[in-house]
C-alpha positions in Angstrom: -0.2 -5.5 38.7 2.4 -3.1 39.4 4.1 -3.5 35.7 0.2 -3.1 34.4 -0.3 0.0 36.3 3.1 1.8 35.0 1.8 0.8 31.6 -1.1 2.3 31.9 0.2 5.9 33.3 2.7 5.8 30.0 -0.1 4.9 27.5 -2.2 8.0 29.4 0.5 10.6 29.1 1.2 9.8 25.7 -0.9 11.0 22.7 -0.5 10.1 19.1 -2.3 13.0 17.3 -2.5 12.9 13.2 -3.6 16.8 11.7 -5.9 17.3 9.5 -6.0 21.3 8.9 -2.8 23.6 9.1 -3.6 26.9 10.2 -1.9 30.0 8.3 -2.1 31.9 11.4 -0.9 32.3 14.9 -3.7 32.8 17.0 -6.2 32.0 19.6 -8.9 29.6 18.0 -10.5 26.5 19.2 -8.0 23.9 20.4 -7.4 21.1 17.9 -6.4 19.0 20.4 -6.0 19.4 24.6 -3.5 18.2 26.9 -1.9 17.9 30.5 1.2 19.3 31.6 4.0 16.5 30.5 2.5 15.0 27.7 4.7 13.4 25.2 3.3 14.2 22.0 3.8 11.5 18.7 2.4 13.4 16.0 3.7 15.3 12.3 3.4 18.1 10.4 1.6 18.9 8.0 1.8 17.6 4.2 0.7 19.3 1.3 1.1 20.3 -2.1 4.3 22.3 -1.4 6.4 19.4 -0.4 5.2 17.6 -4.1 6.8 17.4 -7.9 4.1 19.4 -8.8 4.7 22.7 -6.0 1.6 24.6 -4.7 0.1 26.0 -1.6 2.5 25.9 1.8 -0.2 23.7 4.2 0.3 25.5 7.2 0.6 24.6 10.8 -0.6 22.0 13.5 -2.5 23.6 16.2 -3.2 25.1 18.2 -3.0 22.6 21.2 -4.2 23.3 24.4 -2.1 22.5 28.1 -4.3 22.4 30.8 -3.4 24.3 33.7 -0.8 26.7 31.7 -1.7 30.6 32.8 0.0 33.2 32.0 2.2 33.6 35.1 4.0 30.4 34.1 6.5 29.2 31.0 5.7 27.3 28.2 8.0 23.9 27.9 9.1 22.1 24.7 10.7 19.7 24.7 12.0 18.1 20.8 13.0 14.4 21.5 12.5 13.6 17.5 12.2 15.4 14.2 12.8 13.8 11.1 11.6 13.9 7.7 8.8 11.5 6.8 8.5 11.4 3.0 11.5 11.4 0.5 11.3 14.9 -1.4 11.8 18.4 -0.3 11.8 21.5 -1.8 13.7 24.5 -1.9 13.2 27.9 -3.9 14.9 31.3 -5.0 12.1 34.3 -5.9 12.6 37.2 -7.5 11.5 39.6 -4.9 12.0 37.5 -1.5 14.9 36.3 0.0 18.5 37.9 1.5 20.0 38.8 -1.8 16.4 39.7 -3.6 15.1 42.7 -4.9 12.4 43.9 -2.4 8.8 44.0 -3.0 8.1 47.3 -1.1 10.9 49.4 -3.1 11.7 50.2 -6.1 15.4 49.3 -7.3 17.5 49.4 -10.5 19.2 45.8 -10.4 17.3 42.8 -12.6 15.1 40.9 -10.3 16.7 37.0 -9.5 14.9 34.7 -11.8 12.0 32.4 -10.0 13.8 28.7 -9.6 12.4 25.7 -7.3 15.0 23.1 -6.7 13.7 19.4 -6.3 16.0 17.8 -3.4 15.4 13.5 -2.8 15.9 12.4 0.1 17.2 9.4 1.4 16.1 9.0 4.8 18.8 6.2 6.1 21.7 7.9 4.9 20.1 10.9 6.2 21.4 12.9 3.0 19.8 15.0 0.2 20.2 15.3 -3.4 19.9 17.7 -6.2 20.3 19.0 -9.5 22.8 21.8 -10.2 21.6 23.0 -13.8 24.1 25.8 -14.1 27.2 24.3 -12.1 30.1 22.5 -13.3 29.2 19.4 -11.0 25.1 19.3 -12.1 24.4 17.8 -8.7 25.2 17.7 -5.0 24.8 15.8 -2.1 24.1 17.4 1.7 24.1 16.0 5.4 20.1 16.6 6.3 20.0 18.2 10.0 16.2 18.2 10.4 14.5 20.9 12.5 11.2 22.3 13.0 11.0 26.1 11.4 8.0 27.2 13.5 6.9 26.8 17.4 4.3 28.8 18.3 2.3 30.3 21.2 -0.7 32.1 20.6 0.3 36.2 20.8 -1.2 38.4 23.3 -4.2 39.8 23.3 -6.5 39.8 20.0 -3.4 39.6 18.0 -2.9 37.4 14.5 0.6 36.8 13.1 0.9 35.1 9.4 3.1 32.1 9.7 6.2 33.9 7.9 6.0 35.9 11.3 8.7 35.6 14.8 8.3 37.5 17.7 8.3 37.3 21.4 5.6 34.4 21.1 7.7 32.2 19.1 6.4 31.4 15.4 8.8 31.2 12.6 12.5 31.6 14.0 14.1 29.5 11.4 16.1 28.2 14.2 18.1 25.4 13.0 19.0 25.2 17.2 14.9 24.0 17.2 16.3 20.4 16.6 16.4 16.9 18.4 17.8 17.4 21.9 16.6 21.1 22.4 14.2 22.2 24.8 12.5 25.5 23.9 10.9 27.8 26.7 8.4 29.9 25.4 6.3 32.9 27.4 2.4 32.4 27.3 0.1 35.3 26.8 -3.1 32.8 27.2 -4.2 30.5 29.5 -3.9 27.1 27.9 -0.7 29.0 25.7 -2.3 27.5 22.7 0.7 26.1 20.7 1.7 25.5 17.4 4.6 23.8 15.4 5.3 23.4 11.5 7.6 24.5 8.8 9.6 21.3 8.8 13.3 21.7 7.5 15.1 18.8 6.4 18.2 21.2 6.5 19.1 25.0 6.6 21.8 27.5 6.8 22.0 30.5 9.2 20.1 32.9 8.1 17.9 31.0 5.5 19.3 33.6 3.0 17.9 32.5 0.0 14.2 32.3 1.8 13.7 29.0 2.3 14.7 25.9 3.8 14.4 21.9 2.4 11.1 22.4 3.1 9.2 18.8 3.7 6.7 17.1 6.4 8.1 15.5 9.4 7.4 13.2 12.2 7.6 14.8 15.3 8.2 13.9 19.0 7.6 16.6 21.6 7.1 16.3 25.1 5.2 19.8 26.4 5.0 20.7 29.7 4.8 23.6 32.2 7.0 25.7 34.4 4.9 26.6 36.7 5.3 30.9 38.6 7.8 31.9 36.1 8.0 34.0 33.2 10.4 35.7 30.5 9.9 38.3 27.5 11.5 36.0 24.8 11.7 32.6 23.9 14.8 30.7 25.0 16.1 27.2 24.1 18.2 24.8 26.1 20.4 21.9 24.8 23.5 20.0 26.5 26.3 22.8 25.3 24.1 26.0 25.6 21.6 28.6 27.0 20.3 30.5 24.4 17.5 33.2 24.0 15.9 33.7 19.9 15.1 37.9 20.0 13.1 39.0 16.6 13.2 42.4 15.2 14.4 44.8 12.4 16.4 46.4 12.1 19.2 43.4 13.0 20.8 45.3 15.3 17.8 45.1 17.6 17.5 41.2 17.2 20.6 41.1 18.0 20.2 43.3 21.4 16.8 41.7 21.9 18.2 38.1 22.4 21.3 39.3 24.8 19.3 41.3 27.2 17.1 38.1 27.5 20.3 35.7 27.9 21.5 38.1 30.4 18.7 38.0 32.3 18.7 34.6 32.4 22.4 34.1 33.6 21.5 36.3 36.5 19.2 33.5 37.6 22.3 31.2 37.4 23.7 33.9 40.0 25.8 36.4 38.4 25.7 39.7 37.7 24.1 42.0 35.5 27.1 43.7 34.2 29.2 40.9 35.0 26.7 39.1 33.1 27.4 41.3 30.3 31.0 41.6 30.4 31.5 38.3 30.5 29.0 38.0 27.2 31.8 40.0 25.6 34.2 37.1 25.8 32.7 34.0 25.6 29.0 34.9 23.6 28.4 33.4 20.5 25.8 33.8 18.4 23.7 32.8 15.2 21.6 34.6 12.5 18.4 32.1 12.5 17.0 34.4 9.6 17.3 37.8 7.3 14.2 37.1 5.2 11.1 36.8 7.2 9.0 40.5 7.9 11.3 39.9 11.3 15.3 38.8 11.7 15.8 36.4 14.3 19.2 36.0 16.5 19.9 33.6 18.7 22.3 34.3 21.1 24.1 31.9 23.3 25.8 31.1 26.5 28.3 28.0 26.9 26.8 26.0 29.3 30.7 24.7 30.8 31.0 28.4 32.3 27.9 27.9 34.6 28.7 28.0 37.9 29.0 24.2 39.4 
């Protein structure tokens, strides 16, 4: 009875959820789907005519789901216990007027725009390695470690606000985090009851800084447990694995990304017990940190915090 009973409390706060519709958006809309506090989540992300031979429309995200009980005097918990691709092809692509190194849309330059290529990458999903052609290289075709990680998590933003889905900010959305990856826990603010979440954007590897704009973009199947802090809040969304603290600040110019995500990370280590400015000086020596993108309307920064100099 006993063994039945712990069954049954598993099956109930586990939910296998398959999407249907990817929203382009971050925004408050009617929940796809609704959920208590410390749910684990088996689900994907979306598929769609992106990911194919053939190239197309990006599908979007999955969401928003609703956590009962999350207001917005509480945090936002996410934890990734599995990302990993689900079909064998990604995708990849250089533009002429988006990207790092691109000419920009918005101004006027004198330099030839880069030439529009998309690069084809098979996967193979038990050597966990990709694959592609090289057409104007010596070598014609390379093979990469894959280091899946989810490109988007998502809270609805305050008020009456919409943000595309190239968009980061305080709410989340699209770091390009390649820290958003099996074994991280991301703590995100909520600026409506329920929080409203969304995830997407699968990456079956990236750089730092996604400078050419894009990922191996593909679908993935996803394991996420989401939960609730419950009295607590912070300004910016902040991830946790085994070796670090770390705190993803958005902005442009860089510079403020880059002041955005240390403020927050100090403010967290004073919750650990130290200092502001000791805080900050010691910041100075053992930061480090990571350019999660240069090519979305925002940069992102993640800054980080050793975990070994917490105190014990």
């Amino acid at each position: 009875m006993i063994l039945l009973l712990a069954m049954a409390l598993v099956a109930q706060d586990t939910v296998r959820y398959t999407p249907t519709v990817g929203h382009s958006t971050f925004a408050v809309r009617e929940p796809v789907l609704r959920v208590k506090p410390g749910t684990v989540l088996i689900s994907n992300t979306m598929h769609g005519p992106y990911y194919t031979e053939q190239g197309g429309a990006f599908p979007g995200e999955v969401g928003p789901i609703y956590v009962a009980g999350a207001t917005t005097n509480d945090l936002l918990v996410v934890k990734v216990i599995r990302v990993r691709p689900n079909t064998d092809l990604a995708a990849a692509q250089i533009y002429a007027n988006f990207g790092g190194l691109a000419t920009d849309a918005r101004v006027r330059l004198l330099n030839d725009p880069i030439p529009p290529r998309r690069y084809l990458w098979r996967l193979d999903r038990e050597r966990m390695t990709g694959t592609t052609e090289l057409p104007d290289s010596r070598m014609h075709r390379i093979t990469i470690e894959l280091r899946p990680m989810l490109g988007r998590v998502a809270v609805a933003p305050r008020g009456d606000e919409a943000f595309a889905g190239l968009w980061p900010g305080d709410f989340g959305g699209n770091l390009d985090a390649q820290e958003v990856r099996e074994g991280t826990t991301v703590y995100l603010p909520i600026f409506h009851d329920g929080a409203y979440f969304y995830f997407g954007d699968g990456h079956a590897r990236q750089g730092e800084g996604e400078v050419a704009g894009t990922g191996l973009e593909t679908s993935m199947d996803v394991v996420l447990q989401l939960d609730v802090i419950k009295g607590k809040t912070i300004d910016w969304p902040r991830l946790e694995d085994a070796d670090y603290l770390m705190v993803a600040g958005s902005g442009r110019p860089l510079i403020d990304a880059f002041r955005l995500a240390h403020v927050e990370l100090i403010e967290w280590l004073e919750e650990y017990g130290f200092g502001k400015y000791d805080a900050y000086a010691l910041l100075g020596q053992v930061g480090e940190s990571s350019v999660a993108n240069i090519v979305d309307p925002a940069y992102t920064v993640i800054a980080k915090f050793p975990k070994r100099y917490l105190p014990r």
